[in-house]
PARO-659930 format. One record per residue (C-alpha): x negated, y negated, z. Coordinates in nm, 2 decimals. Each point is the difference from the previous one (the first is absolute). Example, Ala and Ser with C-alpha at 12.3 -4.5 7.8 and 13.67 -1.06 7.14 Angstrom:
% PARO-659930
<pt <-1.23, 0.45, 0.78>>;
<pt <-0.14, -0.34, -0.07>>;
END
This chain:
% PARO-659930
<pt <-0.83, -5.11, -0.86>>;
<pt <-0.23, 0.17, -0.27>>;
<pt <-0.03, -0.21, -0.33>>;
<pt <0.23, 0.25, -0.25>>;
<pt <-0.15, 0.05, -0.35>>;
<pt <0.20, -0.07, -0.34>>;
<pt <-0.09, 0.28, -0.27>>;
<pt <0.20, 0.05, -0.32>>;
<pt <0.22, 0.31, 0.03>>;
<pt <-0.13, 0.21, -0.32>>;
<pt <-0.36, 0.02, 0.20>>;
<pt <0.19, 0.17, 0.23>>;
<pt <0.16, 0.27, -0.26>>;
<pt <-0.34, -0.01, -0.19>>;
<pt <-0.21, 0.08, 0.31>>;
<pt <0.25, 0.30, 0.09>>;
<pt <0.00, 0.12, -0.37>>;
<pt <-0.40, 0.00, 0.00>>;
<pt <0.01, 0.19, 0.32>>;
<pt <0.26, 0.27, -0.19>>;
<pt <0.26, -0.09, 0.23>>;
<pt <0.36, -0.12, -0.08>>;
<pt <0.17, -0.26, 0.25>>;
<pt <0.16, 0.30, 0.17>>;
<pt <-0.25, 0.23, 0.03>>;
<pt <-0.19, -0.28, 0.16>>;
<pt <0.24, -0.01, 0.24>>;
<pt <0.02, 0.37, 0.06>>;
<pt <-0.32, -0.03, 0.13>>;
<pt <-0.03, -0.32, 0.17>>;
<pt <0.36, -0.04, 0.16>>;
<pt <-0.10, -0.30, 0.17>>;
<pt <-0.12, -0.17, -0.26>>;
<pt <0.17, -0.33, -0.16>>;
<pt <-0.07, -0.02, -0.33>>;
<pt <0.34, 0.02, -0.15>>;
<pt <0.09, -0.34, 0.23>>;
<pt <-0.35, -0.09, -0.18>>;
<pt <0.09, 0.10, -0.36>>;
<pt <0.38, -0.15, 0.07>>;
<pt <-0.12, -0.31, 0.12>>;
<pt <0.20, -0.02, 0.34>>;
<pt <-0.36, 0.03, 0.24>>;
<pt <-0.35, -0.11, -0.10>>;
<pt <-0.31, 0.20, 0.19>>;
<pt <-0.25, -0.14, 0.22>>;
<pt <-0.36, 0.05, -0.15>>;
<pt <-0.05, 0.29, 0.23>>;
<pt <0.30, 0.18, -0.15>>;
<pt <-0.10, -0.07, -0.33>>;
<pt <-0.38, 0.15, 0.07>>;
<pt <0.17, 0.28, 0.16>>;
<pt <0.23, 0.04, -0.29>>;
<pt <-0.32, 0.02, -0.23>>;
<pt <-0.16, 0.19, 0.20>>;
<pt <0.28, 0.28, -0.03>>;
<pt <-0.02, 0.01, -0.38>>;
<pt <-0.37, -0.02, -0.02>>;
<pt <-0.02, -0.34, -0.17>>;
<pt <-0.20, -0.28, 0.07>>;
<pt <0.17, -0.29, 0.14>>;
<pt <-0.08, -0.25, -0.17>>;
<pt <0.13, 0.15, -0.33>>;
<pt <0.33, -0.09, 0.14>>;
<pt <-0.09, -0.38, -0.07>>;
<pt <-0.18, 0.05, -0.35>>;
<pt <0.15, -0.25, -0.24>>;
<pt <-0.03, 0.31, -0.23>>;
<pt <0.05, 0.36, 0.05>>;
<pt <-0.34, 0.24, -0.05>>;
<pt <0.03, 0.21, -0.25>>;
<pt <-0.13, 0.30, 0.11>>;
<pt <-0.03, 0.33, -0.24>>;
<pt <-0.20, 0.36, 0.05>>;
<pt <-0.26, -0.07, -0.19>>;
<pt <-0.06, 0.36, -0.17>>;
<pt <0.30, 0.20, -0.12>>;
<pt <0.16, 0.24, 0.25>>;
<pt <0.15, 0.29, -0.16>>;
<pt <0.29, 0.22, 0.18>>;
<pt <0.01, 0.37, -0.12>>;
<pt <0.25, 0.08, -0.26>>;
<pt <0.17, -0.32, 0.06>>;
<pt <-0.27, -0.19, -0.14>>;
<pt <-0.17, -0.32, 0.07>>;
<pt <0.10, -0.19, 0.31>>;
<pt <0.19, -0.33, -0.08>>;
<pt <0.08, -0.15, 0.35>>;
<pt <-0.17, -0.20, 0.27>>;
<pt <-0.13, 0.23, 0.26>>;
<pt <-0.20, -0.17, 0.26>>;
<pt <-0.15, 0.24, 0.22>>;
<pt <-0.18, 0.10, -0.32>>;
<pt <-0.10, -0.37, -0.14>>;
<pt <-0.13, -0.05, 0.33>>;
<pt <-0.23, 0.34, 0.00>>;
<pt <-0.09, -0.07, -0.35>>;
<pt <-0.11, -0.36, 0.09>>;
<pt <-0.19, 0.14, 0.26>>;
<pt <-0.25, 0.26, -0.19>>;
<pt <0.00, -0.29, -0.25>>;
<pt <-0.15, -0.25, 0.24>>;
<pt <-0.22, 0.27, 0.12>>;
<pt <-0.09, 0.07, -0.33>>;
<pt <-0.09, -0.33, -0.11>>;
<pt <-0.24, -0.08, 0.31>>;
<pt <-0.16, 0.31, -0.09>>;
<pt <-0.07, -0.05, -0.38>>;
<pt <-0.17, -0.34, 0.12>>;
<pt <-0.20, 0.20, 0.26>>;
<pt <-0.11, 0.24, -0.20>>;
<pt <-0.12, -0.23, -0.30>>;
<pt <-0.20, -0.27, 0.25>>;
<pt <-0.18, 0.37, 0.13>>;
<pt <-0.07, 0.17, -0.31>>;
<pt <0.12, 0.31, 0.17>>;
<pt <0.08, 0.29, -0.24>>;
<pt <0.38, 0.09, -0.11>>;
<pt <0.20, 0.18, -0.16>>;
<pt <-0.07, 0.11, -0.30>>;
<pt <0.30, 0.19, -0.15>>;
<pt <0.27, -0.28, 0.02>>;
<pt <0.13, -0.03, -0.43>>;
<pt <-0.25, 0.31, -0.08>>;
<pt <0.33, 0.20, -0.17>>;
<pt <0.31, -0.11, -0.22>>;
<pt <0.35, 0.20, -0.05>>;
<pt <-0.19, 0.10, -0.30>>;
<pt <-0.20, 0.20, 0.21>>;
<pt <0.12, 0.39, 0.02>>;
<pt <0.10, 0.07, 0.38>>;
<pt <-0.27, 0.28, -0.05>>;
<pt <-0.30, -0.23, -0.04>>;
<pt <0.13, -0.26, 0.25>>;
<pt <0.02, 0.27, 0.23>>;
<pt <-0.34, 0.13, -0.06>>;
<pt <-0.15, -0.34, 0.06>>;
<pt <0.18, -0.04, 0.31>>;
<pt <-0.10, 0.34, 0.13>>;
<pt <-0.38, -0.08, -0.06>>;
<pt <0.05, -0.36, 0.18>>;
<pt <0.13, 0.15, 0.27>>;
<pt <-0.19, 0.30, 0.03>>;
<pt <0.27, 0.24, 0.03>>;
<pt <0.07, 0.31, -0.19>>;
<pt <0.36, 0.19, -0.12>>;
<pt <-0.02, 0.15, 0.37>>;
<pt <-0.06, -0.25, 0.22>>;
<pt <0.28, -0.03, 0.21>>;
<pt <0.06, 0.38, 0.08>>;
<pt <-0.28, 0.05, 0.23>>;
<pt <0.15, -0.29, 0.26>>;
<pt <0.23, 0.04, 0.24>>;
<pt <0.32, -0.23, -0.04>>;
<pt <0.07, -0.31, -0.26>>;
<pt <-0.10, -0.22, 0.25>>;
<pt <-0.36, 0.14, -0.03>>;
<pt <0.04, -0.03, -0.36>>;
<pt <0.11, -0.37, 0.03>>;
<pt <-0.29, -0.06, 0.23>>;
<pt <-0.27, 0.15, -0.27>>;
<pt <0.14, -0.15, -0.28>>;
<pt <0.01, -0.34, 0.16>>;
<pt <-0.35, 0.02, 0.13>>;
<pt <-0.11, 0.10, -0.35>>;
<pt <0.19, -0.29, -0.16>>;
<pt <-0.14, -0.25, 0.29>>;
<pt <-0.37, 0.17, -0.17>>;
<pt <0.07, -0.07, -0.34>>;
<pt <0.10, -0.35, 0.08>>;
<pt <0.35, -0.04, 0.03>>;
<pt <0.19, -0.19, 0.29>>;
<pt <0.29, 0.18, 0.23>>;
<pt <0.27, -0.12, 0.20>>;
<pt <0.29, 0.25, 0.22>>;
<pt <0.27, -0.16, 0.16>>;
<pt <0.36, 0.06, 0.01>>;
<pt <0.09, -0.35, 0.16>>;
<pt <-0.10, -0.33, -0.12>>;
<pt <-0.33, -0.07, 0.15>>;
<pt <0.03, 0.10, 0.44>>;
<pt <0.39, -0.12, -0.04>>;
<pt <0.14, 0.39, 0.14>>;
<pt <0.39, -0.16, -0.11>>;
<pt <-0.07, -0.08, -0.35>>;
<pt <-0.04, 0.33, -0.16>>;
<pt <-0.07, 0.07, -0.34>>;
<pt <0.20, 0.19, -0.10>>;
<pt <-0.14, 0.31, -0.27>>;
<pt <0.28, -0.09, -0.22>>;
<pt <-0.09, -0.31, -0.05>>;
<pt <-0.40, 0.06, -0.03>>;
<pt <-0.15, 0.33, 0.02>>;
<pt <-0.35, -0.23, -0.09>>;
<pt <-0.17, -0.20, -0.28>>;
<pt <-0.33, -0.07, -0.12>>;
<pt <-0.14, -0.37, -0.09>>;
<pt <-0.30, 0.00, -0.27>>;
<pt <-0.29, -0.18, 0.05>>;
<pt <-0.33, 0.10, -0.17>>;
<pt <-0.16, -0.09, 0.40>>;
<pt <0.21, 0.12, 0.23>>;
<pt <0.30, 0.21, -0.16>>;
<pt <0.29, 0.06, 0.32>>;
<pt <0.18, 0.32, 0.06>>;
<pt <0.29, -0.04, 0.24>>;
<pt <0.17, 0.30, 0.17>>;
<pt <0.35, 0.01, 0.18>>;
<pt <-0.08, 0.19, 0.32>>;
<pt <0.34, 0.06, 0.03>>;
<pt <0.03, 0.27, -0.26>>;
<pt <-0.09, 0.35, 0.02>>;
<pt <-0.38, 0.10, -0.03>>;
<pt <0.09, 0.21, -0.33>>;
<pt <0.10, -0.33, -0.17>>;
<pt <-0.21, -0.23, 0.13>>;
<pt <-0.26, 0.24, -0.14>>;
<pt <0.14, -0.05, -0.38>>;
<pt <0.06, -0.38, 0.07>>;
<pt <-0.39, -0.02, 0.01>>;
<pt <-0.05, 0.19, -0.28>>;
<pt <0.27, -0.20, -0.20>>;
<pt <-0.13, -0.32, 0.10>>;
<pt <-0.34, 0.06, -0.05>>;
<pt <0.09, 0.11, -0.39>>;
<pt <0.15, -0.34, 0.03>>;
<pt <-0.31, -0.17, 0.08>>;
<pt <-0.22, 0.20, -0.27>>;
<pt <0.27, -0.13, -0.24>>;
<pt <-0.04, -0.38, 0.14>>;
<pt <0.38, -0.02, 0.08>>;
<pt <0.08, -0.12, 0.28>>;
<pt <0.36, 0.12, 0.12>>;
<pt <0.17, 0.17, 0.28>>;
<pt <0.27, 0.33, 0.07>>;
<pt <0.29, 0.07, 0.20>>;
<pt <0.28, 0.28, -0.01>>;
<pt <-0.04, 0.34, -0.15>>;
<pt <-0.37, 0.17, -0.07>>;
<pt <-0.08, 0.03, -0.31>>;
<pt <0.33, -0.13, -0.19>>;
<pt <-0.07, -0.26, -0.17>>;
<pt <0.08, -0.11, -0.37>>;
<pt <-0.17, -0.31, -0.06>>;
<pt <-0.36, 0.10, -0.20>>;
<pt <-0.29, -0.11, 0.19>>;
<pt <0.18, 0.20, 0.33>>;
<pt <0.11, 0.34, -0.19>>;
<pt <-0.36, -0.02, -0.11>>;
<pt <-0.17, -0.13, 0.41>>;
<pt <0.28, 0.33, 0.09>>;
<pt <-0.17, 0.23, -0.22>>;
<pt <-0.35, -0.05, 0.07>>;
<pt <0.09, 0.01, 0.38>>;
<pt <0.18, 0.32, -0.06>>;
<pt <-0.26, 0.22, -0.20>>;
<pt <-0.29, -0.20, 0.24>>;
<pt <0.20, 0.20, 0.34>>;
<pt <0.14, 0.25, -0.21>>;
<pt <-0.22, 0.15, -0.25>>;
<pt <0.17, 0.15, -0.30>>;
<pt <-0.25, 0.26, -0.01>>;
<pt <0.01, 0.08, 0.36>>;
<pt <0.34, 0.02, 0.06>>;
<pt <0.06, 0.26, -0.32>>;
<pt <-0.24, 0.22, 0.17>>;
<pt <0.14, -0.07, 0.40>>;
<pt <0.41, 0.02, -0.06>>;
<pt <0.20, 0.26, 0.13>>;
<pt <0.29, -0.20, -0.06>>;
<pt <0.02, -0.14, 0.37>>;
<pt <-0.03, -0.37, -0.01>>;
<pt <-0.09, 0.01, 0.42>>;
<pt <-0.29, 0.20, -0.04>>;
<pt <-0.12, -0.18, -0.32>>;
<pt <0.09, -0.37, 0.22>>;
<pt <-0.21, 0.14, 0.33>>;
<pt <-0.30, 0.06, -0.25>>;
<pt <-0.01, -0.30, -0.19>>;
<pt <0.10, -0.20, 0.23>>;
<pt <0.27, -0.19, -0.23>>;
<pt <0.38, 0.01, 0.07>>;
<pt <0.22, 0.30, -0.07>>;
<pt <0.13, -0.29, -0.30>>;
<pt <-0.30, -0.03, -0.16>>;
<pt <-0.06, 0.38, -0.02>>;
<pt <0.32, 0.04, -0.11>>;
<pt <-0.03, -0.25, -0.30>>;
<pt <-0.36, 0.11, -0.06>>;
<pt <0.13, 0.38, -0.03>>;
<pt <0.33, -0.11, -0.21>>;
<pt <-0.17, -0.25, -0.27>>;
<pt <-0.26, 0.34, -0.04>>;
<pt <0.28, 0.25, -0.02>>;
<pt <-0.08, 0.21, 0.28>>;
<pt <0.36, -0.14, 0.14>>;
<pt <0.28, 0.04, -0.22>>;
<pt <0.25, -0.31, 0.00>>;
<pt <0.29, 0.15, 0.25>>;
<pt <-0.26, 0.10, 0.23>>;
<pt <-0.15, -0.35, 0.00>>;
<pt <0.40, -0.13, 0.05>>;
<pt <0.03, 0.20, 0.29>>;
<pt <-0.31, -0.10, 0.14>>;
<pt <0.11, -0.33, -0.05>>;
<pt <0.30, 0.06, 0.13>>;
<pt <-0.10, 0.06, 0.37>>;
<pt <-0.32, -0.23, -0.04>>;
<pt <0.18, -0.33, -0.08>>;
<pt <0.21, 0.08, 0.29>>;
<pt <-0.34, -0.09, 0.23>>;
<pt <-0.04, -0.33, 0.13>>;
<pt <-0.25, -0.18, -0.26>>;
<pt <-0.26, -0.05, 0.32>>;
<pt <-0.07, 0.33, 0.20>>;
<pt <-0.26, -0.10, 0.24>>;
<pt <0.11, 0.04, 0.35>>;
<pt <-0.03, -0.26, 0.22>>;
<pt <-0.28, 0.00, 0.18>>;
<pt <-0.02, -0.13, 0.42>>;
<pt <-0.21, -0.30, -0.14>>;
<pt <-0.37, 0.05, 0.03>>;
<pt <-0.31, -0.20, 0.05>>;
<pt <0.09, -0.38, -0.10>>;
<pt <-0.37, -0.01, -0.10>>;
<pt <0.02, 0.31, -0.20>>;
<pt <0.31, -0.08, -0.16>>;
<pt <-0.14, -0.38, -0.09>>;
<pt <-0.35, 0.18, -0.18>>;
<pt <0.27, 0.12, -0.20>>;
<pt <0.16, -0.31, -0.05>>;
<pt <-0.26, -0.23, -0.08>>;
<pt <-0.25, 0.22, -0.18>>;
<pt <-0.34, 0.16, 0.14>>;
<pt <-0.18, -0.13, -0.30>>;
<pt <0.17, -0.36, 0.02>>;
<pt <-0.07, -0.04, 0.37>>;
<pt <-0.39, 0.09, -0.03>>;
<pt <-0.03, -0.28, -0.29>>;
<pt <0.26, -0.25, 0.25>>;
<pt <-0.24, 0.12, 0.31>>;
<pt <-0.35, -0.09, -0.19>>;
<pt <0.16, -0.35, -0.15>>;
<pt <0.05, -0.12, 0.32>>;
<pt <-0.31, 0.18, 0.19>>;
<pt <-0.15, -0.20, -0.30>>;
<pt <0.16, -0.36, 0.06>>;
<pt <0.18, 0.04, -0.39>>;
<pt <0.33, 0.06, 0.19>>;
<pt <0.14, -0.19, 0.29>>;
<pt <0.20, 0.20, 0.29>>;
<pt <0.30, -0.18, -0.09>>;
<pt <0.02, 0.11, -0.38>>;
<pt <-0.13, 0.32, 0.13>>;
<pt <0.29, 0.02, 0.22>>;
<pt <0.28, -0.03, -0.28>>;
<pt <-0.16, 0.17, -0.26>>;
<pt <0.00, 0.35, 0.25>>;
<pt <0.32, -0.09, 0.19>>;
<pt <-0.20, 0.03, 0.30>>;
<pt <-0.02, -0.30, 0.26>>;
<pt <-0.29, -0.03, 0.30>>;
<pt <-0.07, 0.25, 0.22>>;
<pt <0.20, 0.27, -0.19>>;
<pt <-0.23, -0.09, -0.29>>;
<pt <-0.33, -0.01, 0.18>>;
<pt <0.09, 0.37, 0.15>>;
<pt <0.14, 0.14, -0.35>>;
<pt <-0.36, -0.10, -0.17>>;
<pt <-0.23, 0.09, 0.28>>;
<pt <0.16, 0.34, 0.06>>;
<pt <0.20, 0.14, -0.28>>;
<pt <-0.30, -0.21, -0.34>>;
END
């Protein structure tokens, strides 16, 4: 008979509560599980159960037998729309945060023992500075003008230029809507629509893949007005709704950036579609571009509002899955796997370090860096 393992009940309740479950939406989803015989008292698990157990709220089992509980906290604020700064325990986020952050902290070390060149715009502007002027100084790092999106084809173009010219100037990327290749944790969009984590050597973008093209293409813009700032933080909820200081001002810049004022005075025909198909930003960021520079009055904006707040807050259709590779160059960052790649090819990065920093294990790995890096 299988040795059964003593564990104090509130590790139970603890481990659910990380997890966001309850005890009975635990068992909603795992109807053959024990753990209120567990939490009661009346049955004890065998070690497999208990691994299993972990397993099923993504915790490591041996935090069950810490003498003292982690504390474990987002390490950068999280801010929710017009309900403000997040102030609960989400884990699928902690865990994608932690993630860039190791990713991040490998690479500062990298870069520094290489002396190869970075960023160089990370702190270069303060809330002092007018949205005009940080706008202009991100237009000339980038190399894009007023226009730049209305000569492409779809959003997703747009993301895909943007993100290559960010990549140029230095800064890191990440897409995912799941945490790391795990397709049943999802992040959700309103819990993170992305964040950015400052560092003077490698500065980190990360994207939900989850969300529509229009708004991942203002959460690039948002956080990288983040990272000229040197403020590290992350978004969820609404676009472009925000109240606390340093993300009305990250909004702003990312809203005159895709949505000139100058441009749009001289474009609008009072048809936020047409306006949205140009720019490339959502229908609610024209919308709020063409209200707050009075070419909408208020109870046209209301109505507008009216029917858009109806839409689900992610409109990307699913897709039927595409390429695993493709999707992971998304995932774990063109510009991060060329430095991982030439580490190891270099002997300054074992496989196995190699393997967890990029999520990618063996022969997956080997094929992902000789055929998509």
């Amino acid at each position: 008979m299988a040795d059964r393992i003593q564990i104090a009940p509130e590790r139970y309740v603890w481990a659910l509560h990380r997890a966001g479950h309850t005890e009975g939406s635990y068992m909603d989803s795992h109807p053959n599980s024990h753990i209120q015989e567990w939490i009661s008292g009346e049955k004890r698990p065998t070690y497999k159960q208990l691994d299993d157990f972990a397993k099923s709220v993504n915790l490591p089992v041996g935090y069950l037998f810490l003498e003292n509980l982690p504390v474990e906290e987002i390490p950068i604020p999280m801010f929710r729309g017009e309900a403000g700064q997040q102030n609960h325990f989400n884990l699928n986020v902690y865990d994608t945060v932690m993630n860039v952050q190791a990713r991040q902290e490998w690479l500062e070390e990298y870069l520094n023992e290489n002396e190869i060149d970075t960023c160089k715009f990370v702190g270069s502007i303060s809330t002092k500075t007018s949205i005009s002027e940080a706008v202009r100084r991100l237009r000339s790092i980038l190399e894009l003008e007023s226009r730049w999106a209305f000569s492409l084809s779809t959003p997703d173009a747009a993301v895909s230029l943007l993100g290559q010219k960010l990549e140029d100037a230095g800064v890191f990327l990440a897409y995912n809507g799941v945490v790391g290749n795990n397709t049943h944790r999802k992040l959700k969009v309103s819990e993170c629509r992305g964040f950015a984590l400052v560092n003077e050597k490698a500065p980190y973008i990360f994207v939900n893949s989850a969300d529509s093209k229009s708004a991942q293409l203002f959460t690039l813009i948002h956080e990288t007005a983040h990272l000229m700032l040197g403020v590290s933080a992350g978004h969820a909820g609404s676009e472009g709704f925000h109240h606390e200081a340093t993300e009305k001002y990250c909004d702003r810049v990312a809203a005159e950036f895709l949505v000139p004022a100058s441009v749009l005075r001289e474009i609008w025909n009072n048809d936020t579609k047409s306006a949205s198909l140009r720019f490339k930003a959502s229908e609610l960021v024209i919308a709020r571009r063409a209200h707050d520079l009075g070419l909408m009055s208020d109870r046209d904006y209301k109505d507008f509002w009216a029917i858009y707040s109806q839409r689900q807050i992610s409109a990307q259709k699913k897709s039927s899955g595409g390429s695993f590779y493709l999707t992971s160059v998304k995932r774990v960052g063109r510009s991060f796997a060329i430095h991982v790649r030439n580490a190891v090819n270099n002997r300054q990065l074992g496989y196995t370090e190699a393997y967890r920093l990029t999520g990618l294990y063996g022969k997956t790995y080997d094929h992902f860096m000789t055929h998509n890096i």
